[in-house]
Structure formats: C-alpha cells, structure tokens
C-alpha positions in Angstrom: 131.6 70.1 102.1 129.3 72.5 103.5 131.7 76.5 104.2 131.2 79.5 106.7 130.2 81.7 104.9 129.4 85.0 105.5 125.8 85.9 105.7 123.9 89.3 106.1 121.6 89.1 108.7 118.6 89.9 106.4 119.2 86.5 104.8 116.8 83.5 105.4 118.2 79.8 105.4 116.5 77.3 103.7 117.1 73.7 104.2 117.2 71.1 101.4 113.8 70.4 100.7 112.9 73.9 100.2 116.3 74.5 98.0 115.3 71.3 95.8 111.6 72.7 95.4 112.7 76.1 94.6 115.7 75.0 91.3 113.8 72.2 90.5 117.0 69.8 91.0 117.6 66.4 93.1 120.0 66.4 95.9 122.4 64.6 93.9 122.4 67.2 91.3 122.9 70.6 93.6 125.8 68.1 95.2 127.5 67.6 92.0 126.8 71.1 91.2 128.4 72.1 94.5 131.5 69.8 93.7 131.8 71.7 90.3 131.5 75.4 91.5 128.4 76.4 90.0 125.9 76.0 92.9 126.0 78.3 96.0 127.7 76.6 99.0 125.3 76.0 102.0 126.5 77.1 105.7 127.1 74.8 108.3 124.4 75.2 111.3 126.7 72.5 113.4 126.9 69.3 113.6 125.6 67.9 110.3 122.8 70.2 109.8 123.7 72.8 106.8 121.4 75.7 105.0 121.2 78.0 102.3 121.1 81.6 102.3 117.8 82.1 99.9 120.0 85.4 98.9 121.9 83.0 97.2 119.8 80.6 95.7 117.4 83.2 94.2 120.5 85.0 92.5 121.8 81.8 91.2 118.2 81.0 89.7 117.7 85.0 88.5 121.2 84.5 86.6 120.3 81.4 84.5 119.2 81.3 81.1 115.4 79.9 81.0 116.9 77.2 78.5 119.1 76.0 81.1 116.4 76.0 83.8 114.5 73.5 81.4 117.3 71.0 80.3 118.2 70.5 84.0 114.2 69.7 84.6 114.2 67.3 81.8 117.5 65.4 82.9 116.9 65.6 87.1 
C-alpha cells in the first residue's frame, strides 16, 4: 500500500504511533482513509517498515475543519 514518494530532505518521518497520536485516529481509520484518498500516503523505509512525512500530516490536519477533527474523535 505504502508509495515512493518524494520527500524534501527537511522533512521528518514519523512512524505510526506518533501519526495516530498526532490526528487523533486508530490505525484502521488512517488505513481506510488511505484506501479512500484522503489521508497522506506513508513511504516505504524497506521491507515492511513505512513512515510519514510530518510535512504531510501536519498539512492534512491544518486543512481540516475543527468540526471534522471532532466527529472523527467521537467515532475512532
């Protein structure tokens, strides 16, 4: 699932854990939301290790409504 992506050098990679911790969602929900488009793609770091760029989470998190951010708390 998980694309090479380009990435500027200035970006950090976050693993899981810190992704879920900083959108407030489960795994199963950034998954989904990966399946549908709407969450950033992580980058493969081989094998079956993957990462974020933070770049991209923290734009995807700046570019929600704040009533979206607390209907997805309610229902993760």
């Amino acid at each position: 699932m998980a694309k090479q992506l380009p990435c500027s050098l200035s970006s950090r990679l976050i693993r899981l854990p810190e992704v879920k911790a900083r959108v407030g969602l489960g795994r199963s929900t950034i998954y989904r939301r990966m399946r549908e488009g709407t969450f950033p793609l992580p980058r493969s770091l081989g094998g079956r290790a993957i990462a974020w760029a933070e770049e991209d989470v923290s734009a995807w998190i700046a570019e929600r409504p704040l009533q979206e951010i607390l209907l997805d708390q309610t229902s993760a």
